[in-house]
C-alpha positions, 0 to 999 in steps of 0.5 A, a space after each residue: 097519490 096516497 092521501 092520510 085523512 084524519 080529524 078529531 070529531 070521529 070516524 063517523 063525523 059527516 066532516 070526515 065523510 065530505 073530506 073523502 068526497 072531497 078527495 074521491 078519485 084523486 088517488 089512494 085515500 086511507 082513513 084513521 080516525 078517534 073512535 070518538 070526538 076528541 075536540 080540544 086536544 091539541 097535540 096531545 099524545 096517548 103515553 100511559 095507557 094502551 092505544 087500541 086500533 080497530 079496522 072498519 068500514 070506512 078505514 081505521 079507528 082509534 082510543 087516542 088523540 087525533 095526534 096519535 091517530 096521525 103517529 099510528 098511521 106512519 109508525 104503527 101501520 108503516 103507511 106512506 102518505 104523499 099527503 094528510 088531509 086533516 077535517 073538515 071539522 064541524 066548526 072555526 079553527 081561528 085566531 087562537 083556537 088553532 092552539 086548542 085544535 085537535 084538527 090542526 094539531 093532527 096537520 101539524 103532528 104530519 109535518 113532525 112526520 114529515 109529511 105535508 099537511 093541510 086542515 080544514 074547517 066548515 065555519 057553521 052548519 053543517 049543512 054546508 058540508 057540501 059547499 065544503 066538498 067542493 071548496 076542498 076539491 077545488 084548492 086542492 085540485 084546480 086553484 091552487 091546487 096544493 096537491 098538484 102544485 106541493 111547492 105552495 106548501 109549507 115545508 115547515 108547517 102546515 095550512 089551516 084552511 076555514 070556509 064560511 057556512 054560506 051559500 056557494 054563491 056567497 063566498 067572495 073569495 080567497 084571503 091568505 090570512 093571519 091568526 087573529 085574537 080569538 076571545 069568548 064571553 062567558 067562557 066558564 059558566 057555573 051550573 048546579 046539579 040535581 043534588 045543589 052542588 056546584 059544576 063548572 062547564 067551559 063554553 061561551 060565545 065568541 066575541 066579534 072582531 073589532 079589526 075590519 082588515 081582511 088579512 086576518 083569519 076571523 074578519 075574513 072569514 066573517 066576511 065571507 071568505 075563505 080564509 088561509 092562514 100557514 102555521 110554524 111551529 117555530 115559536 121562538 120570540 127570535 126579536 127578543 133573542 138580541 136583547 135578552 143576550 145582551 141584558 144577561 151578558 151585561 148581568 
């Protein structure tokens, strides 16, 4: 089995250095990897400057995106993963964060290359990463087990995976979930630098979910589950499509 692990903190982020852990002994794993944290990116792609690809230790480093680093491993370095494991990222992948995501935008540019995907994200602290290691091993090699059992996975999508920061012991389970609404409070604060001159700095803290259903991503996650939620890239409005065919042919 040959594995392509990828992510968007960094070849040197400890999430990256678990997601290996997690898959040691279970096959052929290749990294590649931003030379640096490139959060936020979603599935950007690097088109008017030069990509510079540097091998080190631990695999292979890259000047670009996290999209980039999956389309340099099939296009430029012509490997051929059976899978691509994206993660484990140092923080949510939930609601609509997955459409900010670095990490689940690598899983996604994977299925464009038709390779099945997965992404995975640590819900907290980081000194959960070794909840994390055996969290990832088990899905993906014992139950379920998406390695060993491909059918469970989407043919035109990807599975974006996030595990609580907590105790193994205080995990309840699985919930195969659905994206929720992800809002934040005070998303752009106003700061003043030395010279008394105004900046802007995009952060904020995400508000709780008011929903108590478990089949969404965020409530089960703050619940204390791991959450599970596919994705498509099909987002066509296909309700829609009926009555706006009939509004213009009326027009």
């Amino acid at each position: 089995m040959k594995l392509l692990l990828v992510n968007d903190d960094g070849i040197f982020a400890p999430g990256l250095v678990a997601l290996r852990e997690s898959v040691e002994n279970h096959g052929e794993a290749t990294v590649i990897a931003p030379h640096q944290e490139r959060s936020g990116m979603s599935q950007a792609i690097t088109v008017n400057a030069p990509l510079r690809l540097t091998e080190v230790e631990n695999g292979y480093m890259l000047d670009g995106t996290p999209a980039d680093c999956v389309k340099m491993a099939i296009q430029g370095l012509h490997l051929t993963p059976d899978f691509i494991l994206s993660g484990i990222n140092l923080g949510s992948n939930l609601g609509w964060d997955v459409l900010y995501s670095g990490t689940v935008a690598a899983a996604l540019e994977g299925v464009l290359q038709g390779v099945p995907s997965l992404a995975f994200s640590l819900c907290g602290a980081a000194g959960y990463f070794s909840v994390a290691v055996d969290i990832v091993n088990e899905l993906l090699f014992h139950q379920p087990g998406f390695l060993v059992r491909p059918e469970l996975l989407p043919e035109a999508g990807v599975l974006n995976i996030n595990i609580p920061a907590l105790p193994r012991a205080k995990i309840k389970g699985v919930r195969i979930t659905r994206l929720g609404v992800r809002n934040y409070a005070g998303v752009m604060q106003r700061r003043e630098d030395p010279r008394g001159n105004d900046y802007y700095w995009m952060g904020g803290e995400p508000v709780l979910p008011d929903s108590k259903e478990l089949d969404i991503d965020l409530v089960a996650v703050e619940h204390g589950y791991i959450s599970i939620t596919p994705l498509k890239f099909d987002t066509t409005y296909h309700e829609l499509i009926p009555e706006l065919k009939e509004r213009i042919e009326q027009a």
